[in-house]
TIFI-350416 format. One line per 10 residues: number of its first residue (from 1); their letters; for each residue y, z, x of N, C-alpha, C. Coordinates in Angstrom, 3 decimals, decimal comma, m for minus. Each point is the difference from the previous one (the first is absolute). Layout:
// residues N
NUM) A) Y Z X Y Z X Y Z X; ... .
END
This chain:
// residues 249
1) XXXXXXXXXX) 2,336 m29,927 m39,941 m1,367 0,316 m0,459 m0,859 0,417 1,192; m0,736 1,195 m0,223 m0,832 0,415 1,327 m1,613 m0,648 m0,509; m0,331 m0,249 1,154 m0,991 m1,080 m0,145 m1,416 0,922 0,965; m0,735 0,244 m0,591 m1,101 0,940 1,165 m0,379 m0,799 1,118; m0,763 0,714 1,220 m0,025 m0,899 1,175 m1,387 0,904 0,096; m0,403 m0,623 0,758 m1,799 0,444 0,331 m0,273 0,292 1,307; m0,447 1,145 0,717 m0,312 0,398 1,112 m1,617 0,343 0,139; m0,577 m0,547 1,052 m1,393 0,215 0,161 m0,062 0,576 1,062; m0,587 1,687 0,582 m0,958 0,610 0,679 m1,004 0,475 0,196; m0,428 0,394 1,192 m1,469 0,118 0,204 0,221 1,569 0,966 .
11) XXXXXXXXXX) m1,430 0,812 m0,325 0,126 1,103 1,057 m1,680 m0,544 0,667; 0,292 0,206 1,103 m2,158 m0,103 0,592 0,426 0,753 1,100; m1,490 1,483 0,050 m0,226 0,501 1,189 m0,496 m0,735 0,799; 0,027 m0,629 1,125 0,131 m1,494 0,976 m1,272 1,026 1,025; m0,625 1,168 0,109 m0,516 0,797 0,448 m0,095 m0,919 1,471; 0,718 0,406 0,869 0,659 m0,617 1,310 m0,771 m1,484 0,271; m0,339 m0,900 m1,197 m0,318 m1,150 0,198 m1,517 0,125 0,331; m1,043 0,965 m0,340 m1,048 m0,440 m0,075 m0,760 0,371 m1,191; m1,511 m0,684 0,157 m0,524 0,289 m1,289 m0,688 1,452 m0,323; m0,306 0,617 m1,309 m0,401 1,088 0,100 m1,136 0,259 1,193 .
21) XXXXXXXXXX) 0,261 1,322 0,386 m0,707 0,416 0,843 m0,182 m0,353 1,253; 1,427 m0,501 0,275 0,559 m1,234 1,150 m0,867 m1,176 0,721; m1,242 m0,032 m0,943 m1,116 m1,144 0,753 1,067 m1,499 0,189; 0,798 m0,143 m0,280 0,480 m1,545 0,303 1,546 m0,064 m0,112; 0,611 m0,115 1,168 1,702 m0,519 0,033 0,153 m1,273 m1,489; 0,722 0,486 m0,621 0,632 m0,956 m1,152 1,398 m0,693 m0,118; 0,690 0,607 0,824 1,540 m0,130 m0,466 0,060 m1,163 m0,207; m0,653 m1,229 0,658 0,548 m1,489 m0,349 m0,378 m0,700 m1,171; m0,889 0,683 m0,712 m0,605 m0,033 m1,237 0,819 0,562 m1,305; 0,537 1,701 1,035 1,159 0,444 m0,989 1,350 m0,505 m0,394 .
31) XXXXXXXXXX) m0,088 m0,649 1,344 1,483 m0,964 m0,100 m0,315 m1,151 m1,370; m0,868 m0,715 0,027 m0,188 m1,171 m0,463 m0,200 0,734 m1,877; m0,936 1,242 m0,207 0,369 0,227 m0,920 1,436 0,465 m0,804; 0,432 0,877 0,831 1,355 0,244 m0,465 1,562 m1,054 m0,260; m0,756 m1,131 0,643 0,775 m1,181 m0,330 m0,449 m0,967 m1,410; m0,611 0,095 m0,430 m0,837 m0,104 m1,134 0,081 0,533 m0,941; 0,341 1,059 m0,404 1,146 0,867 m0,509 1,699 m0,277 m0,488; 0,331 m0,355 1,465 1,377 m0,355 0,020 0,571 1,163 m0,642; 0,348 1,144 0,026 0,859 1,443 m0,479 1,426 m0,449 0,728; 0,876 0,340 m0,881 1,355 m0,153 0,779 0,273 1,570 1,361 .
41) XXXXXXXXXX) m0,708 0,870 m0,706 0,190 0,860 0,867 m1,351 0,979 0,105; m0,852 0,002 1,549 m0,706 0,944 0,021 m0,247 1,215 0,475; m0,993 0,941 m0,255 0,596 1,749 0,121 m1,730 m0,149 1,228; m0,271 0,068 0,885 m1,292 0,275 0,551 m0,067 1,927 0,758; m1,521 m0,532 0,233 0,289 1,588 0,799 m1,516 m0,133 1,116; 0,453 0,970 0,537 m0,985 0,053 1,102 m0,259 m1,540 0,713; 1,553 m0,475 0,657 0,279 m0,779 0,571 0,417 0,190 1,761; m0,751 m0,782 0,620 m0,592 0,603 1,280 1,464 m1,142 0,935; 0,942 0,634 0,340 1,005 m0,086 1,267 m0,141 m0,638 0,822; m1,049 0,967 0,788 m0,226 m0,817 1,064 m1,326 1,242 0,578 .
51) XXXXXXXXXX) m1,266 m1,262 0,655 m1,225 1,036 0,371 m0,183 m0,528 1,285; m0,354 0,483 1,064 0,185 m0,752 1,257 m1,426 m0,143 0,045; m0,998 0,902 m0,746 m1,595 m0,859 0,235 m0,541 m0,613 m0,251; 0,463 m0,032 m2,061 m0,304 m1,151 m0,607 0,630 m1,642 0,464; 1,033 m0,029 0,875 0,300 m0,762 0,346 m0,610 m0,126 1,532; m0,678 0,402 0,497 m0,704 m0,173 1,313 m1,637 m0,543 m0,377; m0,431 0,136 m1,422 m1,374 m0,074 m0,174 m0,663 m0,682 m1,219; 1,666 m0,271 m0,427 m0,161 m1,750 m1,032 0,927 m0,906 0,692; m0,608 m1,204 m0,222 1,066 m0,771 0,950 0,497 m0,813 m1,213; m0,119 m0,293 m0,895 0,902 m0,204 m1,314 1,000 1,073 m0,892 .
61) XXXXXXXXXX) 0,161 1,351 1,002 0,615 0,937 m0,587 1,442 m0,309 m0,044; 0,863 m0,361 m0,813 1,512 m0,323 m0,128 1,012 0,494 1,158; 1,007 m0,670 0,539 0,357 0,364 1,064 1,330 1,075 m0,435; 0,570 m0,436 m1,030 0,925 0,730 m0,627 m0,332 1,277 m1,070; 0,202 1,260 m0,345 m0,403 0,745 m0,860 m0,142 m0,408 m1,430; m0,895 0,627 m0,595 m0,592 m0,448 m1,222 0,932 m0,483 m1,145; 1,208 0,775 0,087 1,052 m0,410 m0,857 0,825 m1,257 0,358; 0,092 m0,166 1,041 0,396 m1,436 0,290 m0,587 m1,213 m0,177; m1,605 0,518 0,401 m0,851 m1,157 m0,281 0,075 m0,548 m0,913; m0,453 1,035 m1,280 m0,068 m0,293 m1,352 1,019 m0,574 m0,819 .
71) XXXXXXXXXX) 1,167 0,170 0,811 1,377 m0,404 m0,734 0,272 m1,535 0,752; m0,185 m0,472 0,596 0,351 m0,730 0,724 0,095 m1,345 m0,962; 1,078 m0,386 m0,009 0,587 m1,722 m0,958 m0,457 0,362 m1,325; 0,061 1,345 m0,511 m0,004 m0,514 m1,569 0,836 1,651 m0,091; m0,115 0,894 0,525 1,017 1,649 m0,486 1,054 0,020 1,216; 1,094 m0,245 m0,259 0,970 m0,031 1,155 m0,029 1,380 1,006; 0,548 0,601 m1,249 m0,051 1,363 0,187 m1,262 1,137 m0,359; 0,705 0,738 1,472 m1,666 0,862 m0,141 0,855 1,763 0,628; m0,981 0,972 m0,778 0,627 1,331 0,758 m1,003 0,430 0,608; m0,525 1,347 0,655 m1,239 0,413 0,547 0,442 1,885 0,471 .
81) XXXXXXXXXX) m0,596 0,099 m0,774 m0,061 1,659 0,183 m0,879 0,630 0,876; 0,136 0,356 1,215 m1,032 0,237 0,989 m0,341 1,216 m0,175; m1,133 0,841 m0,318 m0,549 1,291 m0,802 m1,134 0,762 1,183; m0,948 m0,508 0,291 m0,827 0,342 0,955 m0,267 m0,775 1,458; 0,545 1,149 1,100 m0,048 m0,787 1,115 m1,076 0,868 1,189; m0,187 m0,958 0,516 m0,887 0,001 1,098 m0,381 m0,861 1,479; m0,528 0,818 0,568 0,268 m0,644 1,505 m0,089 m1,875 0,028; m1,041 m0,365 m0,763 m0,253 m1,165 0,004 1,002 m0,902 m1,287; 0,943 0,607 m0,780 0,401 m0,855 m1,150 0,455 1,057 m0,798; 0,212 m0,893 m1,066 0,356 1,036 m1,451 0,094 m0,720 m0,948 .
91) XXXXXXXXXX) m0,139 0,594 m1,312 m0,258 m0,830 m1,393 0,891 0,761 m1,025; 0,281 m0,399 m0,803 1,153 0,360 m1,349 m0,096 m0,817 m0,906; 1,365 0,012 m0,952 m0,176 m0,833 m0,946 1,356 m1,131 0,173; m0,288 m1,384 m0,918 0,946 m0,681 0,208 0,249 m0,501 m1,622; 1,621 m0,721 0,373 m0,052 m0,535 m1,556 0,547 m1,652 0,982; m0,545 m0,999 m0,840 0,290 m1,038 0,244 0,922 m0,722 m1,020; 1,413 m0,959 m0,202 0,498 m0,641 m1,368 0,925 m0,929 0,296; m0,201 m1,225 m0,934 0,582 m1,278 0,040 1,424 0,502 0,110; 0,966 1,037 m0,577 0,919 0,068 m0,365 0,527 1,411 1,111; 1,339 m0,281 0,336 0,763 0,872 1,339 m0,321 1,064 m0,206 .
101) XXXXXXXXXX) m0,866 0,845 1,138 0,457 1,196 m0,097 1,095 0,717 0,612; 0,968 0,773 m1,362 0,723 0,383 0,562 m0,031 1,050 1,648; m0,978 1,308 m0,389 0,093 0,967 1,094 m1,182 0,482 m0,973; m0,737 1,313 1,755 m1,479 0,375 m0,591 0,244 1,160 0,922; m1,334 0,919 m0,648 0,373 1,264 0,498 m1,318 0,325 m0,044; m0,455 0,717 1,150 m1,424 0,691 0,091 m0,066 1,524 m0,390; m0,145 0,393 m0,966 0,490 1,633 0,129 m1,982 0,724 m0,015; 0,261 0,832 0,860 m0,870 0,501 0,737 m0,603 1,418 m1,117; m0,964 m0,169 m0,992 m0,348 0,712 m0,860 m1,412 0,567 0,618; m0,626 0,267 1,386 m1,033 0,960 0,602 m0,649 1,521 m0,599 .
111) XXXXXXXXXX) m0,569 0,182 m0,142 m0,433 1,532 m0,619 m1,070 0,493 0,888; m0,716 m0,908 0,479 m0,812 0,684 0,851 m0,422 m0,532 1,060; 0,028 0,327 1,244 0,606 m0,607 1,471 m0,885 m1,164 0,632; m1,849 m0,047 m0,820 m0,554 m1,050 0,210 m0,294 m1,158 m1,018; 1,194 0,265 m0,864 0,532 m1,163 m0,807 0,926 m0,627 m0,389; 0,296 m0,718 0,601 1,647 m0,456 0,085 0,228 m0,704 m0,819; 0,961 m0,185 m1,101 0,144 m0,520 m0,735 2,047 m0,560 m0,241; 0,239 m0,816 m0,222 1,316 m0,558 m0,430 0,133 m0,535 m1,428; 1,266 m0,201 m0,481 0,183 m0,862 m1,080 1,313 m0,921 0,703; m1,261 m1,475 m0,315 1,658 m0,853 0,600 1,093 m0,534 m1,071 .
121) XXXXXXXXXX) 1,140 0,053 m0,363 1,169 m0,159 m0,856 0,755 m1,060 0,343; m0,085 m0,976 m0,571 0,955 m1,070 m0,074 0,987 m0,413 m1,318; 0,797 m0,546 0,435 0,877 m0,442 m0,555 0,183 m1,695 m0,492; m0,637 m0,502 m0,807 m0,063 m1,559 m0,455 0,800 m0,332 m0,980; 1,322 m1,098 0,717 0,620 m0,853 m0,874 m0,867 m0,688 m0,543; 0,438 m0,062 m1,111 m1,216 m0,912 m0,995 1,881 m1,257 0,003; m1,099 m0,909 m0,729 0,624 m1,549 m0,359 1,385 m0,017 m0,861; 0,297 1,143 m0,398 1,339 0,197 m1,131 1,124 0,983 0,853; m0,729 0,271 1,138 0,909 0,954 0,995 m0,025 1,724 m0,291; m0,843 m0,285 m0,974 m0,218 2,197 m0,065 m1,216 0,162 0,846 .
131) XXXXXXXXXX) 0,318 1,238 0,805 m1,360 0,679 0,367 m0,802 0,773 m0,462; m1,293 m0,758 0,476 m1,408 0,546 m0,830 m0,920 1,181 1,298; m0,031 1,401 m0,258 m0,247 0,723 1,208 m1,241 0,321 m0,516; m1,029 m0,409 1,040 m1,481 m0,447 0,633 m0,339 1,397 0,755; m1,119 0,487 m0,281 m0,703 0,911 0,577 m1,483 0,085 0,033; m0,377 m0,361 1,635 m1,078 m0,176 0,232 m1,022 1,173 m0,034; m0,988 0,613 m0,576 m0,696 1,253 0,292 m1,230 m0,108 0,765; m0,507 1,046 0,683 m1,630 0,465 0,218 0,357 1,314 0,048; m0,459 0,714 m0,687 0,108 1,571 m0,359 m1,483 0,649 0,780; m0,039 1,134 m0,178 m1,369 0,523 0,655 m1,245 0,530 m0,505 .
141) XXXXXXXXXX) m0,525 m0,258 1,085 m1,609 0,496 m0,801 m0,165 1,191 m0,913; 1,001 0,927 0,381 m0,466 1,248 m0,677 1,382 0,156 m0,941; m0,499 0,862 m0,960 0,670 0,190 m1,741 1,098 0,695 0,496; 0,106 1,015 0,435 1,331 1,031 0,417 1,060 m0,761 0,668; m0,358 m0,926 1,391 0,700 m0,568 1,024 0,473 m1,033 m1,089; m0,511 m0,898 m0,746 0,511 m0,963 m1,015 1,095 0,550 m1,303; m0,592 0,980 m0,271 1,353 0,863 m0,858 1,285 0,005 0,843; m0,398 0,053 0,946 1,762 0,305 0,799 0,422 m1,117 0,592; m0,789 m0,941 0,276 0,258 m1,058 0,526 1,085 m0,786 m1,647; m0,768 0,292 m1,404 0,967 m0,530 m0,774 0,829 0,691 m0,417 .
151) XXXXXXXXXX) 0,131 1,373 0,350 1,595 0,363 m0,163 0,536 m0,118 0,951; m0,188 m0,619 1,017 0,647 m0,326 1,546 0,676 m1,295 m0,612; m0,902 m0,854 m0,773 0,743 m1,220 m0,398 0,560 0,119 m0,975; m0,023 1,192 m1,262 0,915 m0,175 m1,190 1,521 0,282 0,468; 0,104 1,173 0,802 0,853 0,587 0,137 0,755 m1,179 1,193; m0,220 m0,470 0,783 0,354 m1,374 1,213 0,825 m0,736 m1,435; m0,889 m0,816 m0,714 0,768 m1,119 m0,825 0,894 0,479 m1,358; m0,377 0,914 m0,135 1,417 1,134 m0,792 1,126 m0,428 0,581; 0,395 m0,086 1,325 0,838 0,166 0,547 0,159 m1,362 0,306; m0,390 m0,693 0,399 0,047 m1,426 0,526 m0,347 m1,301 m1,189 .
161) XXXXXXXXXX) m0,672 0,305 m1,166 m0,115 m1,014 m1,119 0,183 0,517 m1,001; 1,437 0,743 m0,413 0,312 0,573 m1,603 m0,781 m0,452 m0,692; m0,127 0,681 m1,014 m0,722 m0,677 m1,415 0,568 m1,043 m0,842; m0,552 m1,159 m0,143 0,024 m0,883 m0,610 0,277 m1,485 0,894; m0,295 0,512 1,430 0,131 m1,474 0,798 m1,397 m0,060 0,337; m0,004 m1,514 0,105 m1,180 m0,749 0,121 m1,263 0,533 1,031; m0,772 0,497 m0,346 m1,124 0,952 1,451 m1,563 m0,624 m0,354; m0,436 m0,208 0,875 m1,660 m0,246 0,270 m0,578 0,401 1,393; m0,771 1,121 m0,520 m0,823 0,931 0,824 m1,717 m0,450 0,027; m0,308 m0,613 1,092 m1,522 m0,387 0,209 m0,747 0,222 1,037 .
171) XXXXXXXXXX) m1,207 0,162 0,026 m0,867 0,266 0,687 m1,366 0,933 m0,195; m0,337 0,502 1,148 m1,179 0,434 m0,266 0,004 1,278 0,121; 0,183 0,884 m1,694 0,077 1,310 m0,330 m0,953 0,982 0,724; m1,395 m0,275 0,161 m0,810 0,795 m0,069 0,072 0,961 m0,938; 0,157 m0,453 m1,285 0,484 0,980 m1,171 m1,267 m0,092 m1,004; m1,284 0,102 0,786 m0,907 m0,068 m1,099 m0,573 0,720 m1,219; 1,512 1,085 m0,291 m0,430 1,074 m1,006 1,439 m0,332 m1,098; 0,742 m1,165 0,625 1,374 m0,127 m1,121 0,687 0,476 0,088; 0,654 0,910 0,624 1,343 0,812 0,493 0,879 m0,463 m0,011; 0,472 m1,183 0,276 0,814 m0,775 0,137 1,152 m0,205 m0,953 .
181) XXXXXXXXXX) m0,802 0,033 m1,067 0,555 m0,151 m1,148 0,460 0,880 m0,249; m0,324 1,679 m0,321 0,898 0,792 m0,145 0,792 0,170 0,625; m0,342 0,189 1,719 1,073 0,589 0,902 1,037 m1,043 0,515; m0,212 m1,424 m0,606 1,037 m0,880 1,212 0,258 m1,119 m1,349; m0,563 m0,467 m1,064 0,120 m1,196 m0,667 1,394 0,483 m1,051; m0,862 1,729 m0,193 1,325 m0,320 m1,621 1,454 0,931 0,872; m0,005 0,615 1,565 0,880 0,445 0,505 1,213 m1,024 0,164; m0,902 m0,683 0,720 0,939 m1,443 0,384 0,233 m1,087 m1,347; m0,708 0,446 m0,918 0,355 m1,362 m1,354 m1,035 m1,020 0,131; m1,058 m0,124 0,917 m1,318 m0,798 0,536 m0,492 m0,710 m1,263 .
191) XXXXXXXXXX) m0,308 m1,215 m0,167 m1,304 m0,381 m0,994 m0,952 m0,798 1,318; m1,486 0,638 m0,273 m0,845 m0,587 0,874 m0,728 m1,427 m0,464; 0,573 m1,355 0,450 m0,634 m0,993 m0,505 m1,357 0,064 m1,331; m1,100 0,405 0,912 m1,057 m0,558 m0,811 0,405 1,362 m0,843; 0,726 0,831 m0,508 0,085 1,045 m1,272 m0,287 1,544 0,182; m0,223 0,481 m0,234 m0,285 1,724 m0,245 m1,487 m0,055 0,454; m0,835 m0,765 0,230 m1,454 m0,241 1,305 0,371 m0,518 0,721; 0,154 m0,112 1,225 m0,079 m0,575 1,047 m1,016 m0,951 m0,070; m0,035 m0,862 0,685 m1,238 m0,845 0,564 m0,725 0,426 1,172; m1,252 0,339 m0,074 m1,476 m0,417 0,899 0,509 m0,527 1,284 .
201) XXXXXXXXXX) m0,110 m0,144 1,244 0,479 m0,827 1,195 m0,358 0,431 0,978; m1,401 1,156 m0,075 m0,898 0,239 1,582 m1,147 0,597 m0,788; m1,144 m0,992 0,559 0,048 m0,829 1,407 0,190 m1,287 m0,667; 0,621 m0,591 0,931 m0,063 m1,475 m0,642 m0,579 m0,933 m0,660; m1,706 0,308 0,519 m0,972 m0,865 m0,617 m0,481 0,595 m1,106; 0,382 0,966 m0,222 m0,356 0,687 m1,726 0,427 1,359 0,415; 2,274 m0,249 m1,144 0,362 1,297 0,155 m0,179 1,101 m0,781; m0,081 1,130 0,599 m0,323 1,091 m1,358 1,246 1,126 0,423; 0,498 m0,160 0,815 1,373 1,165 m0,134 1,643 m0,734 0,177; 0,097 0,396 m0,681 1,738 m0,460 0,066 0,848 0,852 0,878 .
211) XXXXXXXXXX) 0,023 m1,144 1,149 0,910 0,622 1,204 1,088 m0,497 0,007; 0,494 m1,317 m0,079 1,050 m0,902 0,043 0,776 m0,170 m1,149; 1,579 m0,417 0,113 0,531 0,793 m1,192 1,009 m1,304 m0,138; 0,844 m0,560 m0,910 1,595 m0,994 0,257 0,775 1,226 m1,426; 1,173 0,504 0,635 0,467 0,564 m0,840 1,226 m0,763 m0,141; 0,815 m0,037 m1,620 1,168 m0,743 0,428 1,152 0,815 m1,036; 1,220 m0,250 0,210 0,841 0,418 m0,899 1,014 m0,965 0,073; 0,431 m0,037 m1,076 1,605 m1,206 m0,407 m0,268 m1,373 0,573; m1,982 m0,481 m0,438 m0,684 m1,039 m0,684 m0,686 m0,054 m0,629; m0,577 m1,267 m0,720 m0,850 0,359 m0,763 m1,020 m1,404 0,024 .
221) XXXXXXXXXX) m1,302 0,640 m0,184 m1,558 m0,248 0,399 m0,434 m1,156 m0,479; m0,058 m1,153 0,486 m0,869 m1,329 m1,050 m0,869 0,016 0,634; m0,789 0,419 0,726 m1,705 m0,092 0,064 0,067 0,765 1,473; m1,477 0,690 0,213 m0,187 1,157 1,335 m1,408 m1,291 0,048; m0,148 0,468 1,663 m1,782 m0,779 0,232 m0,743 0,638 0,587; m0,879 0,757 0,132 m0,846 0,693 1,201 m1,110 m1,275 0,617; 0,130 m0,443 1,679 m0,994 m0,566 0,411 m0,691 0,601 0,934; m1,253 m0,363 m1,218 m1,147 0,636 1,018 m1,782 m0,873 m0,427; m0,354 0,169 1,218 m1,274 m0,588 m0,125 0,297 m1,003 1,156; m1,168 m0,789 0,545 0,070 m1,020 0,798 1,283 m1,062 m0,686 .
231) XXXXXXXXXX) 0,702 m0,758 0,697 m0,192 0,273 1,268 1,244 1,008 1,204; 0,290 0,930 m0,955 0,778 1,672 0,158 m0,424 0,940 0,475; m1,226 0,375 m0,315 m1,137 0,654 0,302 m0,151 m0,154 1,923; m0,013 m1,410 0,043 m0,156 m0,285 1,644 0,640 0,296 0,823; 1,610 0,257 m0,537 1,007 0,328 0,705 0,582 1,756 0,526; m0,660 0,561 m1,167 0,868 1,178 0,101 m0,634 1,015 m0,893; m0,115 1,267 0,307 m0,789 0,959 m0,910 0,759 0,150 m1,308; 1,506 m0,196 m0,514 0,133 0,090 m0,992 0,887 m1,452 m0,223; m0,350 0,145 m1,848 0,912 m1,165 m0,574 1,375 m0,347 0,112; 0,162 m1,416 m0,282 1,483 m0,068 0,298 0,806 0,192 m1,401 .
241) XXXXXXXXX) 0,711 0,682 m0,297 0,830 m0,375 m1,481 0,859 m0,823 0,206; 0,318 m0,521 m1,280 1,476 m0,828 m0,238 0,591 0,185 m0,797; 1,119 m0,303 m0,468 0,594 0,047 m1,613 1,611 m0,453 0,060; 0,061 m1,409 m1,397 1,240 m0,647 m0,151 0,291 0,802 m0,844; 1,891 m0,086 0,801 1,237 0,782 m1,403 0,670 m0,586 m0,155; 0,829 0,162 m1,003 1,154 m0,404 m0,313 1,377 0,955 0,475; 1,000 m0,579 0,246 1,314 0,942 m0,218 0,994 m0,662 m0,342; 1,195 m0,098 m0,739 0,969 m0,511 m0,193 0,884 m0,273 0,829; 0,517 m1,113 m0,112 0,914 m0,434 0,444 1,236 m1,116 m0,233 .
END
């Protein structure tokens, strides 16, 4: 008898650990929320590596990069896609999860040379021993560079996640016109948690565009959450989502 099993994730733009409009370092705040939560596996973005000033000019600034911090005694495993670099540091996206990752892959989806962009790809044994392949997003500001950025990714997991194995694609679309859905949800077989609307999730303290996305295929949805408002709002310009599934096993 197959018996369903329940998986909980979260995507949050971590916007390199400070609060909108960078008036105040947060990360230890972000840490403490995202543990509060408890997601078995999380998708972040605009997760800051390593900054050699912010760490010269907070003296509570984490000594280890943001993905370590945040993971530290509760996500064993952590990946980190390094996307934009610079003399002083660099920031990308990471996925953090209770459960092994197998192997991860940064594939380098750029369109235009002062925006660097990646999608990081992992590979997660889940608890029954099949792999569940995780894809972290931040796509780009502009509509054209984001069209190609998701046939950069349909055509990538064509090849690497046939149809009908387990896939969840999250992060922060910048898809505030819905594209998504035509060009990447029904290509790949996608259902987007909260349904055929997206959810609201910038600015945090009252969202009005849907940037942030949890797409999933071969599970299925017992409840999505968008958080936002204090005390979310303090942390980060956009909301954090969540959402429990089920999959068989």
């Amino acid at each position: 008898m197959f018996l369903p099993r329940s998986l909980h994730i979260a995507t949050y733009n971590i916007h390199k650990g400070f609060s909108q409009f960078n008036r105040r370092m947060m990360i230890h705040e972000l840490r403490e929320r995202l543990r509060s939560l408890s997601p078995d596996i999380v998708f972040l973005q605009e997760v800051q590596g390593l900054h050699l000033g912010h760490a010269l000019h907070h003296p509570d600034w984490p000594e280890p990069a943001q993905h370590h911090f945040l993971a530290e005694e509760v996500w064993p495993e952590t990946a980190y896609g390094q996307n934009m670099i610079y003399d002083h540091g660099h920031h990308g996206n990471a996925i953090l999860s209770r459960f092994p990752i197998l192997d991860s892959h940064n594939q380098d989806v750029t369109h235009l040379k002062f925006e660097r962009r990646g999608l990081l790809h992992c590979r997660i044994e889940l608890p029954d021993g099949r792999p569940l392949h995780c894809v972290c997003v931040h796509l780009s500001l502009f509509g054209r560079s984001r069209r190609l950025q998701m046939e950069d990714l349909s055509t990538y997991l064509e090849r690497l996640a046939p149809a009908g194995t387990p896939l969840v694609i999250a992060g922060d679309f910048n898809d505030w016109r819905n594209q998504a859905a035509d060009q990447l949800a029904r290509r790949l077989g996608l259902e987007e948690v909260f349904g055929p609307h997206p959810v609201r999730s910038f600015p945090a303290a009252l969202p009005l565009f849907r940037l942030d996305r949890i797409y999933v295929r071969g599970l299925k949805v017992q409840e999505a959450q968008v958080h936002f408002g204090p005390p979310w709002s303090h942390i980060s310009d956009h909301a954090a989502l969540s959402a429990r599934l089920f999959y068989d096993a």
